[in-house]
C-alpha positions in Angstrom: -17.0 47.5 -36.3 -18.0 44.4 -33.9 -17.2 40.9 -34.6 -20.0 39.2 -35.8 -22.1 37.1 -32.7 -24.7 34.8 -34.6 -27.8 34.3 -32.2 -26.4 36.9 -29.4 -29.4 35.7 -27.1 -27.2 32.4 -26.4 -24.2 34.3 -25.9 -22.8 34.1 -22.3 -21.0 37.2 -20.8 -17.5 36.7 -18.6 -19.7 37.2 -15.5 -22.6 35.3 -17.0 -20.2 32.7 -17.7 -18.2 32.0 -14.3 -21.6 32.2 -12.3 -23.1 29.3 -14.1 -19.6 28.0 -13.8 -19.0 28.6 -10.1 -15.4 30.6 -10.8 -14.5 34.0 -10.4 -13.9 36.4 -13.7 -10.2 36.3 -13.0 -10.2 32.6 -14.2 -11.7 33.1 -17.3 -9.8 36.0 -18.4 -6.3 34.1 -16.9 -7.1 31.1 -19.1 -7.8 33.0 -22.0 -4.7 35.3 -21.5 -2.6 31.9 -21.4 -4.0 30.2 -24.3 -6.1 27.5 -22.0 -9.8 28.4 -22.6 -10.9 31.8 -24.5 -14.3 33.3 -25.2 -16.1 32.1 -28.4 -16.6 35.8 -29.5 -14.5 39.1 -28.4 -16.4 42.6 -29.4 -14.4 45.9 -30.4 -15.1 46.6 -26.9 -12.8 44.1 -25.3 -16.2 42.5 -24.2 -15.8 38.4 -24.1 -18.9 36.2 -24.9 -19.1 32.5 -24.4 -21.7 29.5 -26.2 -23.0 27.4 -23.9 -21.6 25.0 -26.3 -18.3 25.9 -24.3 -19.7 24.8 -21.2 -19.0 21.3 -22.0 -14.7 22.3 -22.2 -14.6 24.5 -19.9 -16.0 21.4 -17.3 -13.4 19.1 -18.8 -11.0 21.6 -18.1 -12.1 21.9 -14.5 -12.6 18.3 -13.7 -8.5 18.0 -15.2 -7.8 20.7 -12.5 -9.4 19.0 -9.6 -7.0 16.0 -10.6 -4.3 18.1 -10.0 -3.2 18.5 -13.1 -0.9 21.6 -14.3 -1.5 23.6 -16.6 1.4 22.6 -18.9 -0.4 19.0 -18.6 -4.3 20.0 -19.6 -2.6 22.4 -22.6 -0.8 19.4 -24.1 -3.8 17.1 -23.5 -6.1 19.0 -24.9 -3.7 19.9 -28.2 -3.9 16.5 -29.3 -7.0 14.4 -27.6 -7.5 10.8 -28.6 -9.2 7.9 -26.8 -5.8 6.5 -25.7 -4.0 9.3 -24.2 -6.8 10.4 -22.3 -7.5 6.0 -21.1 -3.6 6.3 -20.3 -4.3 9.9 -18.2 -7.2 8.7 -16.8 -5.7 5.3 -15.2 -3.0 7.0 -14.1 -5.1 9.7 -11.8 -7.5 7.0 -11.2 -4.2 5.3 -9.2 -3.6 8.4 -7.6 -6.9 8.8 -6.3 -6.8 5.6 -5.0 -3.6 6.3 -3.3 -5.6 9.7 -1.6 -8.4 7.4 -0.4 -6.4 5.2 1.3 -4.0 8.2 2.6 -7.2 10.0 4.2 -8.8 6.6 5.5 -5.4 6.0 7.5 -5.4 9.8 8.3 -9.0 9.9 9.3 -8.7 6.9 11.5 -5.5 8.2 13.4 -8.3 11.4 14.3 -10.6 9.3 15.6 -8.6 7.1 18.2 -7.0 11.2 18.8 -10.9 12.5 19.8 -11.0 8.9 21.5 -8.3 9.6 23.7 -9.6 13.2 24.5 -12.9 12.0 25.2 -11.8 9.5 27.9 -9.3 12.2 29.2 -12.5 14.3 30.1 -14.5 11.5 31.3 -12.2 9.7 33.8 -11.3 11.2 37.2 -7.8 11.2 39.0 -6.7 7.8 40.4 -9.4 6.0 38.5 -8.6 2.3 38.3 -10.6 -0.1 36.2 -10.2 -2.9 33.5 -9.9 -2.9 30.0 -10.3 -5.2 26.7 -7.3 -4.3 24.4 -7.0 -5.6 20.9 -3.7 -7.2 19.4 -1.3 -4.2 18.7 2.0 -3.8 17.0 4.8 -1.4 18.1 8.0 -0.6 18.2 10.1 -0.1 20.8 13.8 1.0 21.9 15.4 0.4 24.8 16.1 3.2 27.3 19.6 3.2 28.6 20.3 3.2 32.6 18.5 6.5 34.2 21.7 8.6 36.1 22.0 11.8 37.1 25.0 12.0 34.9 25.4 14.4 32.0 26.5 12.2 29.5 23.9 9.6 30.9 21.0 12.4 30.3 22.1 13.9 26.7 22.0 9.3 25.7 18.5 9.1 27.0 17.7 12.7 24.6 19.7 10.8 21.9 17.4 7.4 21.9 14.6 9.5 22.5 15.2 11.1 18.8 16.3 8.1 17.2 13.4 6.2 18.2 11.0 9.0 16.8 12.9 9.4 13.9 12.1 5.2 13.0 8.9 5.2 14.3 7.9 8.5 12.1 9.6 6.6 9.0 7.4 3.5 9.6 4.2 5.1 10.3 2.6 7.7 7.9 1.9 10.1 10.7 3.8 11.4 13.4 2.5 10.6 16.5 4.3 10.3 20.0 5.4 7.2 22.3 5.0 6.1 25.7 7.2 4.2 28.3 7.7 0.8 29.1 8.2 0.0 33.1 8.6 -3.7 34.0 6.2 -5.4 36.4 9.4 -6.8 38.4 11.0 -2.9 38.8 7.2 -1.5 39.4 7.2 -4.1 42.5 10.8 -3.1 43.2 10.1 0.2 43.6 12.7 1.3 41.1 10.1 3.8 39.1 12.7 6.3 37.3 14.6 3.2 35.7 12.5 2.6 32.6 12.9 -0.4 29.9 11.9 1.6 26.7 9.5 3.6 24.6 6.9 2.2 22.8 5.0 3.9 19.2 2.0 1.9 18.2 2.1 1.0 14.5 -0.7 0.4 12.0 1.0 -2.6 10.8 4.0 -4.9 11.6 7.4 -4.1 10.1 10.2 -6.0 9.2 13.0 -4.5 11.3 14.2 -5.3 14.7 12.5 -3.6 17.5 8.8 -4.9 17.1 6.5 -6.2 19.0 3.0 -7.7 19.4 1.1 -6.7 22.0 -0.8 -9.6 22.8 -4.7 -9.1 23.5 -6.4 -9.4 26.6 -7.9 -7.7 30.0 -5.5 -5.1 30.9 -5.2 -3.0 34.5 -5.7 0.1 33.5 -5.5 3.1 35.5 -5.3 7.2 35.1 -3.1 10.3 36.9 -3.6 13.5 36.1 -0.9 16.0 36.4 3.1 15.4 37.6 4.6 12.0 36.7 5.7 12.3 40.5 2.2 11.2 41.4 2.6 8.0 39.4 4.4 5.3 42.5 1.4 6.1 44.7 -0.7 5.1 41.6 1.3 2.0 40.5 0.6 1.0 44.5 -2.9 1.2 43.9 -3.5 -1.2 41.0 -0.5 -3.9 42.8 -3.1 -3.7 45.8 -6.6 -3.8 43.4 -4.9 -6.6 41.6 -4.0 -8.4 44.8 -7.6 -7.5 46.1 -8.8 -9.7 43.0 -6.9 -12.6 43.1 -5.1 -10.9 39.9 -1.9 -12.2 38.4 0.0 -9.4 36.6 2.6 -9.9 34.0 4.8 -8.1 31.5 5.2 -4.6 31.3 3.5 -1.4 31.8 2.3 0.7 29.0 1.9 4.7 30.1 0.5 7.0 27.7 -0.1 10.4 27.7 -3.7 10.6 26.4 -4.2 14.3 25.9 -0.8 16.1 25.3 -1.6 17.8 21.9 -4.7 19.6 23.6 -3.5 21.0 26.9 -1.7 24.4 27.7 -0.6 23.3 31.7 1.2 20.3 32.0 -1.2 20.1 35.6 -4.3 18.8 33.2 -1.4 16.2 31.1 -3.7 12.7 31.7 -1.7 9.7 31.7 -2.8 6.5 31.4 -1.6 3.2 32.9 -2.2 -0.7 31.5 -0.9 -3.8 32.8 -1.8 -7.1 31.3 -4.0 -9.6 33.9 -2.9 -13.1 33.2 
């Protein structure tokens, strides 16, 4: 004999049920198997029918899922729900939701300077030299020790190399990579291979040693694609534009690979080159 189903017209069937639901079968008959959410009405078949009634829970339940909520979590909710534990639960993912925002803002704009960077990697041509507004910036920056064919001097450099990924990566919530630091007095020197440091740019300042502002202003800024062997006859270039202008350079020169994390031949790696006009 079947269980009574008053008014079986407005009874919903498992299959009924998760269409109007958008959910597989398997998630109805896995939350009524653990206790979470079961069928109104259960025929001598093994046939489950839901109310539309239901609909209503079965929607709270979901919405408590998308919150991340375990299932442990919604079960001991929903055995005891009162205005004040579900303010208290509410607040609580309403902070953490706020936390994701901001998470996926920072995310998203670290994507957008990426395609940025890309963009301009496809746009400018080989030995390009022009002029560009920078904004303030903050980074950090480690020295580099002396440059010598040595060992010991080599497995150092690998050594700050790490270290100084390993701050910036605790500083910053993403992992991105750093540049190099050559200063304007070695550049005219001809002393290319001896670099000062390696720069990360920050999203905000920090309060250890090692930072830097970046001060705003028109910046020399050229481009070489492939070898970082190519880079002297570049740096003689922009010393000659600059000169050609009645340019005063100063400080230190920022090179940054603009297009590392989307190339397979290190021929097509884009670098670019600023230097601060005074």
């Amino acid at each position: 004999m079947e269980v009574f189903m008053p008014t079986k017209s407005l009874l919903f069937t498992t299959g009924q049920f998760a269409r109007l639901h958008h959910l597989n079968k398997r998630t109805l008959h896995y939350y009524d198997e653990i206790g979470l959410f079961s069928p109104a009405f259960k025929g001598e078949n093994d046939y489950r029918y839901y109310t539309w009634q239901q609909s209503a829970d079965l929607e709270n339940i979901l919405a408590l899922r998308e919150l991340h909520m375990s299932i442990d979590e919604i079960r001991s909710y929903l055995h005891s729900p009162n205005a004040q534990s579900f303010l208290a639960l509410s607040e609580r993912k309403i902070g953490e939701i706020d936390e994701t925002i901001q998470h996926l803002t920072k995310l998203r704009a670290i994507m957008q300077k990426k395609q940025e960077m890309l963009h301009l990697s496809m746009q400018i041509k080989d030995g390009q030299i022009d002029t560009v507004r920078c904004e303030e910036e903050y980074l950090f920056i480690t020295p580099l020790p002396p440059s010598e064919p040595l060992p010991e001097q080599k497995q150092m450099q690998m050594d700050t190399l790490l270290s100084h990924l390993q701050t910036a990566w605790d500083l910053s919530e993403y992992k991105t990579g750093c540049g190099s630091l050559l200063s304007l007095e070695k550049i005219k020197q001809h002393r290319f291979d001896e670099y000062d440091g390696l720069f990360t740019s920050l999203e905000q300042p920090a309060q250890i040693s090692g930072i830097y502002r970046k001060p705003a202003g028109l910046y020399l800024r050229a481009f070489c694609v492939g070898s970082w062997d190519r880079l002297p006859a570049l740096y003689g270039r922009m010393l000659a534009f600059a000169r050609k202008k009645g340019w005063e350079l100063q400080g230190y020169s920022y090179e940054i690979g603009l297009n590392e994390f989307a190339i397979s031949d290190s021929e097509e790696y884009v670098t670019q080159v600023t230097i601060l006009v005074s």
